[in-house]
C-alpha positions in Angstrom: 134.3 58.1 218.2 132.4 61.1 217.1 132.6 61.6 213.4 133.0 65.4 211.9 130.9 67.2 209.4 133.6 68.3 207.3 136.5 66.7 204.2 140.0 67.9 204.7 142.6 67.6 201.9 146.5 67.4 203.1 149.1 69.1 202.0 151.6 66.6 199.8 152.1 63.0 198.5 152.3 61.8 202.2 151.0 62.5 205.3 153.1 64.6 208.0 153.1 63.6 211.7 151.4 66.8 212.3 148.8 65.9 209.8 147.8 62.6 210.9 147.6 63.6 214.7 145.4 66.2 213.7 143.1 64.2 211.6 143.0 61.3 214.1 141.8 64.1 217.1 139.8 66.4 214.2 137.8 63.1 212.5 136.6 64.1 209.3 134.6 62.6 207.8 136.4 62.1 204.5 139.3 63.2 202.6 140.2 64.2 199.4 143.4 64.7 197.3 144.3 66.9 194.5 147.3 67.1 192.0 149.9 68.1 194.5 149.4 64.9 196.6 150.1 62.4 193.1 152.9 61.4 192.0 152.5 57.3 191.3 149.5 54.9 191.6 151.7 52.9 194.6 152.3 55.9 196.3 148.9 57.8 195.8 147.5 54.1 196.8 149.8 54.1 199.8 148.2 57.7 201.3 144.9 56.7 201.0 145.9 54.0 203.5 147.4 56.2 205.8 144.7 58.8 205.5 142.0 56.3 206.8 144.3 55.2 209.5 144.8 58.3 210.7 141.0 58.2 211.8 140.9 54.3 212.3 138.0 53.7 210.1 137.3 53.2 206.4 136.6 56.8 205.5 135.7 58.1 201.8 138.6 59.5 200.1 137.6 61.6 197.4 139.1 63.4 194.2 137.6 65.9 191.1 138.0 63.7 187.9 135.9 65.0 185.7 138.0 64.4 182.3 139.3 67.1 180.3 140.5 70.1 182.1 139.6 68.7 185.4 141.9 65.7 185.9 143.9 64.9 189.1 145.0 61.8 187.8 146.3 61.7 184.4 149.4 60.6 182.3 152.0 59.0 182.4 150.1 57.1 184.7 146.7 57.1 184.3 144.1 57.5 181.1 143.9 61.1 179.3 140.3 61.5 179.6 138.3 62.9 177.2 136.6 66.7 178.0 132.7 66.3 178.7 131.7 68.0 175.5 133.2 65.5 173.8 130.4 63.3 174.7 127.6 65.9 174.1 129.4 66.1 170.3 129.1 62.3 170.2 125.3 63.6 171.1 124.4 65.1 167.8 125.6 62.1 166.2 124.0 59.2 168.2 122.1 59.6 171.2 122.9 55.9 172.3 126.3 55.9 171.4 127.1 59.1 173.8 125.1 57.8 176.3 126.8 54.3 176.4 130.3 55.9 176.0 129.9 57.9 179.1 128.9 55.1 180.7 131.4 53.4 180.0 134.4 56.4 180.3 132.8 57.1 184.1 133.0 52.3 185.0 136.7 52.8 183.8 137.3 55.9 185.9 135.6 53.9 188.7 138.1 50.9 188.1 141.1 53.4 188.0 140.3 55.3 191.3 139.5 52.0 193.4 142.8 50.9 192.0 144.5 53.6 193.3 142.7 54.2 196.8 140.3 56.4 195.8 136.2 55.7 196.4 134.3 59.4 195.9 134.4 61.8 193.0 133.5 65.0 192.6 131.1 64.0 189.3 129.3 64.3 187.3 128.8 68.1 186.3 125.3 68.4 185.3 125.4 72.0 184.7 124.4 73.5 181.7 126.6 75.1 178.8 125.0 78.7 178.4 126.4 81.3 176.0 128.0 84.5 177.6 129.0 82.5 180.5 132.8 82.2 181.8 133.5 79.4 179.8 137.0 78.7 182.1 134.4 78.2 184.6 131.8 75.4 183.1 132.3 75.8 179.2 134.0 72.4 177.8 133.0 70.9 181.8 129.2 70.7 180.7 127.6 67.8 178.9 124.7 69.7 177.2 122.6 73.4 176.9 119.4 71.5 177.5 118.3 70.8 180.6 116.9 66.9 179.4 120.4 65.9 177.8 122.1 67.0 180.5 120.5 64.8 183.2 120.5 61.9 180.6 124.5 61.7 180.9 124.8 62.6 184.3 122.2 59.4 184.8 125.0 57.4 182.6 128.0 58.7 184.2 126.4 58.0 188.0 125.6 54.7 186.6 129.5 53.8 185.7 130.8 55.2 188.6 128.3 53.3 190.9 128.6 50.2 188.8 132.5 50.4 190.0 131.9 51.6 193.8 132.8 54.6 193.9 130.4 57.1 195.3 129.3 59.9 193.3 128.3 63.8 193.7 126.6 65.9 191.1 127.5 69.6 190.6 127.0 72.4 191.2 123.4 72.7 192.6 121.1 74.7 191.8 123.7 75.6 188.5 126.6 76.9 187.8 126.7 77.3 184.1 125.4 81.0 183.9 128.5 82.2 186.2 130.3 85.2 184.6 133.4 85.2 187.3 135.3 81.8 189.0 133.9 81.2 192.1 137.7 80.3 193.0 138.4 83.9 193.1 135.0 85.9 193.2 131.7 85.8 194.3 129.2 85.4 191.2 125.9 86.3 190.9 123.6 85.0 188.5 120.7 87.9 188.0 118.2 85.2 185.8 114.8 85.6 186.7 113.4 82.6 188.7 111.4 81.5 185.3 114.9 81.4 183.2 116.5 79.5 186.3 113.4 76.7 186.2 115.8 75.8 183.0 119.0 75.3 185.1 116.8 73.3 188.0 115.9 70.7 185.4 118.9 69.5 184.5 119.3 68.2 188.7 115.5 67.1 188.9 115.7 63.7 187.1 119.0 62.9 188.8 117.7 63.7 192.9 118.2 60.3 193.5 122.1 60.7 193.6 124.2 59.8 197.0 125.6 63.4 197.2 125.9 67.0 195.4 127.8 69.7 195.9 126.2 73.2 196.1 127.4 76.7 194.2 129.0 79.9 195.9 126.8 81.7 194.0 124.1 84.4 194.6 120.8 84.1 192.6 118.9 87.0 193.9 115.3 85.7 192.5 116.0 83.4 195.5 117.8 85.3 197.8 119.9 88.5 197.2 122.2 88.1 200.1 123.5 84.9 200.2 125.6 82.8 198.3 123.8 78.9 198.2 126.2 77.5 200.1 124.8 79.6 202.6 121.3 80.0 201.9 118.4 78.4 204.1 116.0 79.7 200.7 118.2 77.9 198.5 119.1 74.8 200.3 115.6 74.5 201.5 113.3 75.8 198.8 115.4 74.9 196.2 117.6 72.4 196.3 115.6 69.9 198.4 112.4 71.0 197.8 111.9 72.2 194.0 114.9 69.6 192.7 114.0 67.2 195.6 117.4 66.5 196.5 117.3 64.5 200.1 121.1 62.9 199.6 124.2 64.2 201.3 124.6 68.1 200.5 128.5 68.6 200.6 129.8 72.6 200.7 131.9 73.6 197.2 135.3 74.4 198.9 135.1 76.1 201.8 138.3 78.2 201.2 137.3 79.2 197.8 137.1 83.2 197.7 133.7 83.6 196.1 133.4 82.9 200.1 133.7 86.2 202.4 134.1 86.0 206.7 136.7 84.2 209.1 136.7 80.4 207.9 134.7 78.9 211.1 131.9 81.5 210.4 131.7 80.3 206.7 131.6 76.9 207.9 128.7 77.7 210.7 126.7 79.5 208.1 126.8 76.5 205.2 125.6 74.3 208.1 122.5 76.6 209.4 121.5 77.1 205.9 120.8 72.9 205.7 124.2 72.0 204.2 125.3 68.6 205.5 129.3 68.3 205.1 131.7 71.1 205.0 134.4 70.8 202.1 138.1 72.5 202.6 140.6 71.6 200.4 143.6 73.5 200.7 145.3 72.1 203.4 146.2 75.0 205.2 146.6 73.6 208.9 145.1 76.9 210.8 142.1 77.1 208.4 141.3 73.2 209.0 141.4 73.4 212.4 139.1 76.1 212.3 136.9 74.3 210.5 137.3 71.6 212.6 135.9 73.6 215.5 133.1 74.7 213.7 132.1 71.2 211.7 129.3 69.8 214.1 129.2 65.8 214.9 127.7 64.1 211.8 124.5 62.5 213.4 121.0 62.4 212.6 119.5 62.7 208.8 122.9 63.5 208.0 124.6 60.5 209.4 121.8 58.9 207.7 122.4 60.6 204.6 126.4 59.6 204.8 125.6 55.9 205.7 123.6 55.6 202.4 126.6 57.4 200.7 128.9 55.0 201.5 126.7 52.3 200.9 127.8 52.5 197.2 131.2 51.6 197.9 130.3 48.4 198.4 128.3 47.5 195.1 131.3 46.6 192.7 129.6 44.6 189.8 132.1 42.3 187.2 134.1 44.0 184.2 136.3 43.7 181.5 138.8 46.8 181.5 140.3 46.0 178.3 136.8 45.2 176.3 135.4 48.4 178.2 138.5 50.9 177.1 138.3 49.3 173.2 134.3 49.9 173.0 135.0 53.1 174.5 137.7 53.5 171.6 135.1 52.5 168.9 132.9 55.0 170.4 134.5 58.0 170.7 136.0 57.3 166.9 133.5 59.7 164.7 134.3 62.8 167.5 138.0 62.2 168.4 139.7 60.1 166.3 139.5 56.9 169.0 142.3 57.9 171.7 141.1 58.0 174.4 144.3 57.5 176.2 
């Protein structure tokens, strides 16, 4: 069974006939799931299932839970979790404290999405807060302005999501946080010079080491004036796995997003060529998939390689206390946000 390059998302809480014949002839690699495919834990639990049956194997199902403003899963059901900068606040305060509290936020977020059929997430965000930048974009999403800071939680936060098996995926190499426009709906371009962006690099280098990240659709033209990184052979190779050293699973930002320009397959082909290991769509939209599809190559090779190690982490759940975690977590967060953390 030949595995392919690419994550497809589906379109509502349960999969369609159409859906699931597709995926079982298409084989992604791994899913993911959004807001519109939640509704109950049993339920979102239940379409996980029938998302890796649909390709017979135990495939990744992932999900963006950041905290915050970026929270598939949230009340009634599941924990209100706090915006990153709440942690970096915590920061100024006590260096430990913030540290251990992300830790210990990202172990319980781990222990909620295994609970619910979930194994990936789209986290941490190591990108840095800059001022003038589209603060809908990164703003209250970044840990920290310095590069050092910023690597130090994403360390924690890769540490409790490991710690819970669940794989994770830092974001959005080589940075996102100097974007003036949404990459959801424009194409930005970051005109730093490559000296400024050594700043934005840092933040990734300490943190290399991670199973997977997700690249920008953004141009940097010190680097390369006509391509977005996504689709970059300068950025992905230069770059990302040579001057942050990143040699984990590169995944695609959304594929669909609009920052994007060309018919979907041609995106798709171009991500790939520039070094790019798995394709990311997430809208559902059933001609688009299957266009991607088409274009996603077999996963084999480094890349194979690189997706066996991935999923590796699934399997290394260690013990823990929900309850004592959640009331430390409480005590924690006190000084910054009153204690709810829920």
């Amino acid at each position: 069974m030949s595995i392919r390059a690419c994550i497809f998302g589906c379109a509502g809480p349960e999969l369609t006939p159409i859906e699931r014949d597709f995926f079982a002839e298409a084989q992604p690699w791994a899913f993911i799931v959004f807001k519109r495919n939640v509704e109950s834990p049993a339920q979102l639990a239940k379409l996980c299932a029938s998302l890796r049956e649909s390709v017979g194997r135990d495939a990744p199902v992932w999900v963006d839970q950041e905290g915050g403003r970026v929270q598939r899963l949230g009340p009634p059901h599941w924990r209100k979790i706090p915006a990153t900068a709440i942690f970096g606040a915590l920061f100024e305060r006590s260096a430990d404290a913030a540290l251990e509290a992300v830790r210990l936020n990202h172990r319980l977020m781990a222990h909620e999405l295994r609970a619910a059929g979930l194994d990936a997430d789209c986290a941490p965000n190591a990108d840095l807060s800059v001022n003038g930048a589209n603060q809908v974009v990164i703003g209250d999403r970044a840990f920290s302005a310095a590069p050092e800071n910023a690597a130090a939680f994403a360390r924690a936060a890769m540490t409790g999501l490991h710690g819970g098996g669940v794989i994770s995926a830092i974001k959005h190499l080589p940075g996102h946080g100097r974007a003036r426009v949404d990459s959801h709906y424009d194409l930005p371009v970051v005109e730093a010079d490559a000296e400024a962006l050594e700043t934005d690099i840092a933040a990734f280098v300490p943190v290399a080491d991670a199973p997977c990240a997700i690249t920008a659709h953004i141009v940097y033209p010190a680097w390369d004036g006509d391509n977005p990184a996504t689709m970059s052979r300068a950025v992905v190779g230069k770059i990302i796995r040579g001057r942050i050293g990143f040699d984990g699973l590169l995944l695609t930002d959304d594929m669909s997003m609009k920052a994007l320009q060309g018919a979907m397959g041609a995106r798709v082909e171009r991500a790939i060529a520039a070094g790019c290991d798995i394709a990311f769509h997430c809208n559902a939209d059933p001609e688009e998939m299957k266009a991607v599809a088409e274009a996603a190559p077999v996963l084999d090779g480094v890349s194979l390689a690189r997706a066996e190690r991935a999923e590796a982490v699934r399997a290394q759940v260690d013990s823990f206390d929900a309850h004592a975690a959640k009331a430390r977590l409480d005590e924690l967060l006190a000084p910054v946000m009153g204690g709810v953390s829920s």
